[in-house]
C-alpha positions as CSV (number, residue, x, y, z in Angstrom):
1,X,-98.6,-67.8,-95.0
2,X,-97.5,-64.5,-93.2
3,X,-98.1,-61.3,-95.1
4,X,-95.1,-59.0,-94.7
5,X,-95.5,-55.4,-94.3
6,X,-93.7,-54.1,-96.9
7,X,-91.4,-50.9,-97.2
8,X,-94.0,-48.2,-96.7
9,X,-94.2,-49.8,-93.2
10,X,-91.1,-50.3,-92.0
11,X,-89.5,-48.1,-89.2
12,X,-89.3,-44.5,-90.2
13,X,-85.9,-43.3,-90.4
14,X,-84.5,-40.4,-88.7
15,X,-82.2,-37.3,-88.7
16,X,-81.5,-37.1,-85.0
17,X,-78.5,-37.2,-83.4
18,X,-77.1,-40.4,-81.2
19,X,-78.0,-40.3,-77.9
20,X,-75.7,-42.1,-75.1
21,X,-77.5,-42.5,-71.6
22,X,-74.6,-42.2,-69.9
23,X,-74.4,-39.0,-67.4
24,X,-72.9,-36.3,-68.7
25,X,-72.8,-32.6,-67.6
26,X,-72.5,-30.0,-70.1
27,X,-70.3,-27.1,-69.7
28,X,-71.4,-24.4,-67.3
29,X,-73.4,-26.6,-64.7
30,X,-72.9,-28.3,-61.4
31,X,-75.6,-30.7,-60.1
32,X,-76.4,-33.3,-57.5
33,X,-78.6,-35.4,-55.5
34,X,-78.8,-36.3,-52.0
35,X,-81.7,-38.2,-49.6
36,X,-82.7,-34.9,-47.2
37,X,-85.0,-37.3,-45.4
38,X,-88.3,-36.1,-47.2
39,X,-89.0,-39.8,-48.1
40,X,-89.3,-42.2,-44.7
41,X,-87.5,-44.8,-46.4
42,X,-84.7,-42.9,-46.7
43,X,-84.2,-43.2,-50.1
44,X,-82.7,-40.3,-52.4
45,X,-85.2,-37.1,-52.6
46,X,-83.3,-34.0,-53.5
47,X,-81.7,-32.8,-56.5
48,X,-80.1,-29.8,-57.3
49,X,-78.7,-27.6,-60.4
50,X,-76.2,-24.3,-60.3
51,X,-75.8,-22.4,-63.2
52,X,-71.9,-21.8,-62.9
53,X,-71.8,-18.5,-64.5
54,X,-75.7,-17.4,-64.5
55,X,-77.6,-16.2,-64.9
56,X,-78.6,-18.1,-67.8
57,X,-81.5,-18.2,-69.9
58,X,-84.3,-20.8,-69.8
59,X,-87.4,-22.3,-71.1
60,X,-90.2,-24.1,-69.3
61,X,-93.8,-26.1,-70.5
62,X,-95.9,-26.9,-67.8
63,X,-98.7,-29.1,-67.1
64,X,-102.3,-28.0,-68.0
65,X,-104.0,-29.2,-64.9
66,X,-106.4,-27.1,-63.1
67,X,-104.5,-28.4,-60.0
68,X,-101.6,-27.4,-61.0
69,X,-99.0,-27.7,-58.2
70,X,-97.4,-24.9,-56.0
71,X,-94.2,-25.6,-57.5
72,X,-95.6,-25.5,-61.2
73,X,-97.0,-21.7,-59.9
74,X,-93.9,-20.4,-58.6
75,X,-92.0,-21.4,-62.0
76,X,-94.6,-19.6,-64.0
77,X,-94.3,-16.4,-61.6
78,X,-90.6,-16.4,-61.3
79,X,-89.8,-16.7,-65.4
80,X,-92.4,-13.9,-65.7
81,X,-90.9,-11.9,-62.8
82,X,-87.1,-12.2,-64.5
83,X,-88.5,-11.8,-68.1
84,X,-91.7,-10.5,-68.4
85,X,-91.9,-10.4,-72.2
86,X,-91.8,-14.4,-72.0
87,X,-95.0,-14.6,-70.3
88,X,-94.3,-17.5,-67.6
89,X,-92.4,-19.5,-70.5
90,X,-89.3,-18.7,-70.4
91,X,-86.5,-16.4,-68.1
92,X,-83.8,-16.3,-66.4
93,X,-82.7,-18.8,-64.1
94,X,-79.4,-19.5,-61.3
95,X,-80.4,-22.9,-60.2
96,X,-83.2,-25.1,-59.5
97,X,-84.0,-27.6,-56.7
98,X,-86.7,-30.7,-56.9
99,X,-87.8,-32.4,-54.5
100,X,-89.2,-36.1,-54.1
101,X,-91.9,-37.7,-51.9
102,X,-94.9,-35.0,-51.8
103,X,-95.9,-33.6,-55.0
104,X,-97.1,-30.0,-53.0
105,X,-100.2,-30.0,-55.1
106,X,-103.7,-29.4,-53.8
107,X,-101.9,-28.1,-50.5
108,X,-103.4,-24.7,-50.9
109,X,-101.8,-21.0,-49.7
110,X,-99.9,-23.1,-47.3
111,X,-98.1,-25.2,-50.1
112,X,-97.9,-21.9,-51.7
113,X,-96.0,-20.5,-48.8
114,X,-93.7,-23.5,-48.5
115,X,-92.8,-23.0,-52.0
116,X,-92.1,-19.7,-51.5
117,X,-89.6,-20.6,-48.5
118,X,-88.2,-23.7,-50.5
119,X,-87.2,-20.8,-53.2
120,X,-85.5,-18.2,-50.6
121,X,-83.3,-21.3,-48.8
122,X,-82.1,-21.8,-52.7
123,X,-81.6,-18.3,-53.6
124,X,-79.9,-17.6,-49.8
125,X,-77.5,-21.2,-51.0
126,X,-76.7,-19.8,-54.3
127,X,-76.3,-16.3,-53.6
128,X,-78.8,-15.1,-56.1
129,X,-82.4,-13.4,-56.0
130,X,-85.8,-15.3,-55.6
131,X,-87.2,-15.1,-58.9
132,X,-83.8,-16.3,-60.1
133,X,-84.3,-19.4,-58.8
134,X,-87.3,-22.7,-60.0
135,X,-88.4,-25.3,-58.3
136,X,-90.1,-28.6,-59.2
137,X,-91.8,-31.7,-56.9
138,X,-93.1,-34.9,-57.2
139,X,-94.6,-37.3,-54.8
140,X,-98.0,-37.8,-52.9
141,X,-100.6,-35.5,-53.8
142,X,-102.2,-33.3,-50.7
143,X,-98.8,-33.6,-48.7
144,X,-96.7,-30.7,-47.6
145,X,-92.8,-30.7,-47.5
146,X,-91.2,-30.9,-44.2
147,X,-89.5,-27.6,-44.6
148,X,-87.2,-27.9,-41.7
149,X,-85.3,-30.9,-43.8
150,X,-85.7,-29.3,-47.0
151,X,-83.6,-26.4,-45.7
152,X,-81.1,-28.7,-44.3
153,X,-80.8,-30.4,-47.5
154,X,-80.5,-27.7,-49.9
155,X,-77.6,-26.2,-47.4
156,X,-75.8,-29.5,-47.3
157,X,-76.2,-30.0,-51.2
158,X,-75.0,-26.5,-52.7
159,X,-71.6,-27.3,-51.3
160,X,-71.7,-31.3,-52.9
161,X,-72.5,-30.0,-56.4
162,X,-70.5,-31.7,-59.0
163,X,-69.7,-31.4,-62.7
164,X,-68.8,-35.1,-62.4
165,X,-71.0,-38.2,-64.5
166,X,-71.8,-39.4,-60.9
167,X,-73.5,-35.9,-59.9
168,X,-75.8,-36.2,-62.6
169,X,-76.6,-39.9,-61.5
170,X,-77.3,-38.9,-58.4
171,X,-79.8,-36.2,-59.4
172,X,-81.5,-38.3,-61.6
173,X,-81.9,-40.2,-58.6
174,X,-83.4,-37.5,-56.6
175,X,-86.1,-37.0,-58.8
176,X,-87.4,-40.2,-59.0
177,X,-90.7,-41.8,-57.4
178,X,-92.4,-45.0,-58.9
179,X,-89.2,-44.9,-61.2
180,X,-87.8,-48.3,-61.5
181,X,-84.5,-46.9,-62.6
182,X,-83.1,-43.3,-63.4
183,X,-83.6,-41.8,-66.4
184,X,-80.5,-39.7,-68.5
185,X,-79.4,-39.1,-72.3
186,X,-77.1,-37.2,-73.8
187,X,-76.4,-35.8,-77.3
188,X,-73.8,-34.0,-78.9
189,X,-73.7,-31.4,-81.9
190,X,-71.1,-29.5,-84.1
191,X,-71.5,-25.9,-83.9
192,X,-69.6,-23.5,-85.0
193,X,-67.4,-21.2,-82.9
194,X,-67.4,-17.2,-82.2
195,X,-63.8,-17.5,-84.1
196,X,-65.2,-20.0,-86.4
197,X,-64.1,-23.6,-85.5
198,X,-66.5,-26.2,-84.6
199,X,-67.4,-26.2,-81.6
200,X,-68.7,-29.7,-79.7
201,X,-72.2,-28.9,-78.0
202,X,-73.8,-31.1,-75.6
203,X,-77.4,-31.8,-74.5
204,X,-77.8,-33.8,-71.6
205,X,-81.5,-34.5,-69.8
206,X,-83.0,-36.5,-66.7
207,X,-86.4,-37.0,-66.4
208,X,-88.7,-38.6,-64.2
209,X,-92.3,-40.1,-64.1
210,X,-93.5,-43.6,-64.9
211,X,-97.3,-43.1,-63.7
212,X,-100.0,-40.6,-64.1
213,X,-98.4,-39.6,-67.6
214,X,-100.8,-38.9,-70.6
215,X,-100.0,-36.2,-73.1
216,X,-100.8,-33.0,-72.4
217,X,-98.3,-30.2,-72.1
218,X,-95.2,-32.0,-70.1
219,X,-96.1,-35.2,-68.7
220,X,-93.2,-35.7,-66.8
221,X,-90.4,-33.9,-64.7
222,X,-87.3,-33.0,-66.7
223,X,-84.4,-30.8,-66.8
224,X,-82.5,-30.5,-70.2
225,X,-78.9,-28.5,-69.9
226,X,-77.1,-27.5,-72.5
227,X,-73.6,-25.3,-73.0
228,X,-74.7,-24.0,-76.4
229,X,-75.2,-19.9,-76.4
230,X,-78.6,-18.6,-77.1
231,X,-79.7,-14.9,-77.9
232,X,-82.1,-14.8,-75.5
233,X,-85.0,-16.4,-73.4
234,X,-87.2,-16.8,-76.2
235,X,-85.0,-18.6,-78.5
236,X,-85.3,-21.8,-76.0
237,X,-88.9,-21.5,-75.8
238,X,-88.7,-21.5,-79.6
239,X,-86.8,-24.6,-79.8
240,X,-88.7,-27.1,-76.6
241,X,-92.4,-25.9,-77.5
242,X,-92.4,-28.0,-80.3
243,X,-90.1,-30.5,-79.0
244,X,-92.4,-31.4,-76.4
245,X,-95.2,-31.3,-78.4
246,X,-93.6,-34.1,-80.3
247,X,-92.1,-36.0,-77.7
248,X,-93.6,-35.7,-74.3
249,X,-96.7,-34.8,-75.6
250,X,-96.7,-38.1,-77.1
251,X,-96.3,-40.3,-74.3
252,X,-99.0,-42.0,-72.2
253,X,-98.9,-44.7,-69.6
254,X,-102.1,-44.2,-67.9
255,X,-104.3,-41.9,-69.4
256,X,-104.0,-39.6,-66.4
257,X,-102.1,-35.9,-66.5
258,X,-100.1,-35.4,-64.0
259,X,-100.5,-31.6,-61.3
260,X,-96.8,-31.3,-61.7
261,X,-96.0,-32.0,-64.9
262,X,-92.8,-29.8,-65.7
263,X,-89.7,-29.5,-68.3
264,X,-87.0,-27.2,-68.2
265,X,-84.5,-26.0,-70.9
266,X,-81.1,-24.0,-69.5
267,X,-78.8,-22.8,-71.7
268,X,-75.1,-21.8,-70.0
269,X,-73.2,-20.6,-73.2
270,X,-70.1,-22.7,-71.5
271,X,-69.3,-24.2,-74.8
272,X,-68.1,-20.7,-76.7
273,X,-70.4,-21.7,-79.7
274,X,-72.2,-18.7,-81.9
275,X,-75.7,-18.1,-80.5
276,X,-78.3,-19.8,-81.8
277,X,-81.3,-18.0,-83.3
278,X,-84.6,-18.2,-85.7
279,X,-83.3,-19.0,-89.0
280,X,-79.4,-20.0,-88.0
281,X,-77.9,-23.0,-88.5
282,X,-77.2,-23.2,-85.0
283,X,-80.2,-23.0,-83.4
284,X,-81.3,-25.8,-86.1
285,X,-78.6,-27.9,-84.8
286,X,-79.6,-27.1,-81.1
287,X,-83.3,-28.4,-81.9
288,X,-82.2,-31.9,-83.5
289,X,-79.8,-32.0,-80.2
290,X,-82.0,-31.5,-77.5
291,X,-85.0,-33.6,-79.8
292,X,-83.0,-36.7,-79.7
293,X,-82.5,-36.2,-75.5
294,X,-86.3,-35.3,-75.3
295,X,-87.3,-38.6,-77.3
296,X,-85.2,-41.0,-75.9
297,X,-86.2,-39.4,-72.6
298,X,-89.8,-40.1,-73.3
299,X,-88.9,-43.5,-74.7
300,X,-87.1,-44.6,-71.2
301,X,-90.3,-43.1,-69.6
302,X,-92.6,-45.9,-71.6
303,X,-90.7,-48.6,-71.6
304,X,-90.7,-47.9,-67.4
305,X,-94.4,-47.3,-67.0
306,X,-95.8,-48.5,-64.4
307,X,-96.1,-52.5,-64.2
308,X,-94.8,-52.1,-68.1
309,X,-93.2,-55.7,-69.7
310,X,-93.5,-53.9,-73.4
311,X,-92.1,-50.4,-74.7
312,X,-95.0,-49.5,-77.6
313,X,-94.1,-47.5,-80.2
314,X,-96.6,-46.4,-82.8
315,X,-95.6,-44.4,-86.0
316,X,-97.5,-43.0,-88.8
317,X,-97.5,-41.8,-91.9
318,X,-99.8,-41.2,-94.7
319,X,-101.9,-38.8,-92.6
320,X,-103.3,-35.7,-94.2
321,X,-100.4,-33.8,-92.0
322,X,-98.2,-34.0,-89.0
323,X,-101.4,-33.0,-86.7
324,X,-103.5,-35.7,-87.8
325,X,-100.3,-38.1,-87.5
326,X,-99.5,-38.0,-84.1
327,X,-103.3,-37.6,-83.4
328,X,-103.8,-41.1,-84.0
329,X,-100.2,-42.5,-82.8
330,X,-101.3,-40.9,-79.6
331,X,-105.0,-42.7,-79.5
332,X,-103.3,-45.9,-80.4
333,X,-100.8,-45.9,-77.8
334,X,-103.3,-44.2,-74.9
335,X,-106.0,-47.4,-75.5
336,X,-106.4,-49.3,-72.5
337,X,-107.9,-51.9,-74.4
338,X,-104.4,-51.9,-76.9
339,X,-102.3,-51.9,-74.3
340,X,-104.4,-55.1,-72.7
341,X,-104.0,-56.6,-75.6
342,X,-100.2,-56.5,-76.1
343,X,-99.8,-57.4,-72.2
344,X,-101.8,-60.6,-73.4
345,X,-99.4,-61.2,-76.7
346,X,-102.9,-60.7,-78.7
347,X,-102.1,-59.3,-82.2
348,X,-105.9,-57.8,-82.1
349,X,-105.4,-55.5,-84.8
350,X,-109.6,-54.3,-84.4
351,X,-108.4,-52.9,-81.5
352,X,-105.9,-50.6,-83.1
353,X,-108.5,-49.9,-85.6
354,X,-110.9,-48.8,-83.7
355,X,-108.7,-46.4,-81.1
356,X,-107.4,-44.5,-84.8
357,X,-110.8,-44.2,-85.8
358,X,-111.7,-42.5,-82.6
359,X,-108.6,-40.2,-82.6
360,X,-108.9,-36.2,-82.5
361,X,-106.3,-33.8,-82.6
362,X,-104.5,-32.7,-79.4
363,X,-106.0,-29.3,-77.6
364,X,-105.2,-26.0,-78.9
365,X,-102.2,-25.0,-76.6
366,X,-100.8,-27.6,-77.5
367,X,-101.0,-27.3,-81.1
368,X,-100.0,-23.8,-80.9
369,X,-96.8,-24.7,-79.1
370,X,-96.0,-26.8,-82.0
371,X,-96.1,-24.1,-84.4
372,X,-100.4,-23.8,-85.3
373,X,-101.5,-20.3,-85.0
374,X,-103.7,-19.2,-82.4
375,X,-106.8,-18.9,-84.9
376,X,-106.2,-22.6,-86.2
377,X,-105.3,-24.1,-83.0
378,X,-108.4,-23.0,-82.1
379,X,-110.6,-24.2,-84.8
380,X,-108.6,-27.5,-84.7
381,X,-108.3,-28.1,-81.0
382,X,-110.0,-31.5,-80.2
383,X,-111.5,-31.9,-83.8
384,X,-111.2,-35.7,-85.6
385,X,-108.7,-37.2,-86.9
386,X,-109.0,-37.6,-90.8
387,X,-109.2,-41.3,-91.6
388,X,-110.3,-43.3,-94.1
389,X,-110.6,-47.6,-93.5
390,X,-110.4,-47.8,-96.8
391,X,-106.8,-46.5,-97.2
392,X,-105.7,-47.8,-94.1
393,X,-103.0,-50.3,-93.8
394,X,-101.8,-51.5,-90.1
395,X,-98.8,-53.7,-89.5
396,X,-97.3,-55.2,-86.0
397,X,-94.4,-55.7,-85.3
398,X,-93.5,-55.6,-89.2
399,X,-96.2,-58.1,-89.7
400,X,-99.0,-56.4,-92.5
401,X,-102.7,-57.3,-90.2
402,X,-105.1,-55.0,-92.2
403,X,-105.0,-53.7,-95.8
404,X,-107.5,-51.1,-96.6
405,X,-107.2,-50.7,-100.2
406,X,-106.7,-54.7,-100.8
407,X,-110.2,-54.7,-99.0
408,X,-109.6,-55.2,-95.0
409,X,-107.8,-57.7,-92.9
410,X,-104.6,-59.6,-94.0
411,X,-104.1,-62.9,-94.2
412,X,-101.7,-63.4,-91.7
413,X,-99.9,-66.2,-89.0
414,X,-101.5,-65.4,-86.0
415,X,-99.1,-67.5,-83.3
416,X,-95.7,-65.8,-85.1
417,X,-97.2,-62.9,-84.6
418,X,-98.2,-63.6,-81.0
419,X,-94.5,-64.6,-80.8
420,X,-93.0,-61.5,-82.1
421,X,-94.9,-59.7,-79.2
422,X,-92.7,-60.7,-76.4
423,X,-90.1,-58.9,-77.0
424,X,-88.9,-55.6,-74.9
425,X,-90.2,-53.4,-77.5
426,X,-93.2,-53.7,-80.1
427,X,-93.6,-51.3,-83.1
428,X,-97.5,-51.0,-84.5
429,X,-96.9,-49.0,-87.8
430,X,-100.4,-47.2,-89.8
431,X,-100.3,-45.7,-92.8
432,X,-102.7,-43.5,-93.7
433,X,-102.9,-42.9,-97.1
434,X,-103.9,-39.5,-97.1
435,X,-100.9,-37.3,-97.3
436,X,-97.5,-36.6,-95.9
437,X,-97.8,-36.3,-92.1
438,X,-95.9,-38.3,-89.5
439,X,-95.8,-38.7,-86.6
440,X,-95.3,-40.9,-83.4
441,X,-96.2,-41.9,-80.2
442,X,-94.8,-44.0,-77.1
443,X,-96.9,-46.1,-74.4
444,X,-96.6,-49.4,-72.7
445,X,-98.6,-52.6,-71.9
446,X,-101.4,-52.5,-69.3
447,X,-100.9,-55.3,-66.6
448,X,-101.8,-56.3,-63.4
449,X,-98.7,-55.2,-61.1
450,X,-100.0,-51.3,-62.4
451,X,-103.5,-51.9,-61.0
452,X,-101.8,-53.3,-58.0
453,X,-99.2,-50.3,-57.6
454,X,-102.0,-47.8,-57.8
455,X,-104.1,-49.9,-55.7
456,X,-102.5,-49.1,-52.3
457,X,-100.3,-46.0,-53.6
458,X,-101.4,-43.8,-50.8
459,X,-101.0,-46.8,-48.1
């Protein structure tokens, strides 16, 4: 007899908006992509965004890694440099360019420089000043960019740039590395007008990175757009802080973080919608838009990991708060052992088990940017997650496995379950039993073509 999960388990629900992944470009942007010959197989390694009317304002997280790469460094110093009061986090920006096949990390005050040129051929192409201008790359690690090309390339590209679905295709393109396929999404939201009438808002995104993801900060290249109007700088940072720290943040392929780890929120006020700030309804439409894109973002990430045959989605509830929520979701997801298990179809729920018990909340910057003061977030930093076996319940793939308070494992059908694991997406689902935090997490199944891919990645 197979024990069924019951409604406590079942899918949380959600307020997001739909999210389409076709391209679309919001108001206020042109973008493209285009192979300038950084990759030897000639494959697509450019992409580009222009701010139509800019400046406009911007937000950025970053990754935490002590190797952080050169163009990680000059994003920090050129949102400080435009908008000091931000700190590094959020400015002013024209335009951006990303580059593809070397990741400019670990390259020293050389990469430094190169970065430094790679921002003046952007600002020279887009008529605007240096620190007006971001830059993001992804590739080999301990590589520099062919400079010579990448000038060629950003010259040829400024006068391609497109508002046109298939401009935004080809950028997506431009980021990608180990990417099996692009990555876009878009949303839409009602806001009202300066005269009052609804306005139609829209969020669009492409991301990259399918390896060396692990939450912590970014985890990923990504550039959000959006033609909704913003008071200022801040008010972005405001809203993708805690985005990221409950999307991106949440996903994990590897277990590695990446040097380069970068997202970007613009903001071009194209759509003539009233500015969205703290407390406005507005900017609380603006943070469910440009949620959904950052989710579904993340999703396509998992479900393209590296060597991945299964998208894993872990939710919780029941935890003692939010915190402690995505805490374990983001344990469960980040086991290698789980993720073994589910490439093997094994419903081995002890493995689950014991990756929640060892959970423990993310770092303190993290937990700050989504919305902990500094004094808790650093008392909480890296402490356990609360959990108790005896209020645990864990289901698979809507299949009840373990029931704490009826005294441990379920009695369940071990082959249907096995069964219900090949299938493109696999949903483990805890409940705590502790309180009213939720939370989630996305990973993938650990197989052989990932060892194999990372094997000779250099070679």
């Amino acid at each position: 007899m197979t024990a069924t999960s019951g409604p406590d388990l079942a899918v949380l629900p959600s307020d997001l908006p739909v999210v389409t992944r076709e391209p679309m470009v919001p108001g206020g942007f042109l973008v493209g992509g285009m192979s300038a010959g950084i990759k030897a197989s000639g494959r697509p390694d450019l992409a580009m965004i222009r701010v139509v009317n800019g400046p406009a304002p911007v937000a950025g997280v970053f990754t935490k890694n002590a190797f952080a790469a050169a163009p990680v460094k000059l994003c920090r110093a050129h949102l400080k440099a435009s908008h000091p009061s931000g700190d590094g986090r959020s400015g002013w920006t024209n335009g951006l360019v990303s580059t593809s096949g070397s990741a400019n990390a670990a390259t020293g005050a050389a990469g430094e420089r190169d970065q430094a040129a790679i921002a003046g051929f952007l600002a020279e192409a887009l008529g605007t000043t240096v620190e007006r201008t971001l830059g993001l790359s992804t590739g080999l690690i301990g590589t520099r960019l062919p400079l010579d090309k990448v000038a060629a390339g950003i010259r040829t590209l400024v006068g391609r740039l497109s508002a046109d679905p298939t401009a935004l295709a080809a950028a997506a393109e431009g980021i990608r590395t180990t990417d099996s396929r692009a990555k876009m999404a878009t949303a839409t939201v009602e806001i009202l007008g300066l005269a009052g009438a609804p306005r139609t808002v829209r969020i669009s995104g492409i991301a990259k990175g399918v390896g060396m993801i692990h939450p912590r900060m970014a985890t990923t290249l990504s550039v959000l757009m959006t033609d909704a109007a913003v008071t200022a700088p801040e008010v972005l940072s405001a809203i993708l802080s805690p985005v990221a720290a409950r999307t991106w943040n949440q996903l994990s392929v590897d277990g590695d973080t990446s040097t380069n780890d970068t997202v970007l929120l613009i903001a071009s006020g194209a759509a003539g919608s009233s500015p969205a700030a703290p407390g406005n309804a507005a900017f609380d439409a603006l943070r469910l838009g440009v949620e959904a894109v950052a989710r579904d973002l993340a999703r396509q990430q998992a479900a393209d990991g590296e060597g991945a045959t299964t998208l894993l989605t872990c939710q919780v509830t029941g935890a003692l708060d939010d915190a402690n929520a995505r805490a374990v979701a983001r344990a469960v997801i980040s086991s290698s052992l789980v993720k073994a298990a589910f490439h093997g179809r094994d419903p081995n729920w002890g493995r689950i088990a014991g990756a929640a018990g060892n959970a423990r909340l993310t770092d303190a910057a993290v937990l700050q940017a989504a919305g902990f003061s500094q004094e808790e977030a650093s008392r909480r930093g890296g402490s356990p997650a609360t959990l108790d076996p005896a209020r645990l319940r864990i289901a698979i793939a809507g299949h009840l496995v373990y029931d704490g308070p009826a005294g441990g494992p379920a009695t369940f059908d071990k082959g249907v379950v096995r069964e219900s694991l090949d299938a493109p997406e696999v949903l483990i689902r805890l409940e705590l039993g502790l309180g009213d935090g939720l939370g989630e997490a996305f990973g993938c199944d650990l197989t052989e073509q990932y060892v194999i891919e990372n094997s000779e990645y250099s070679t």
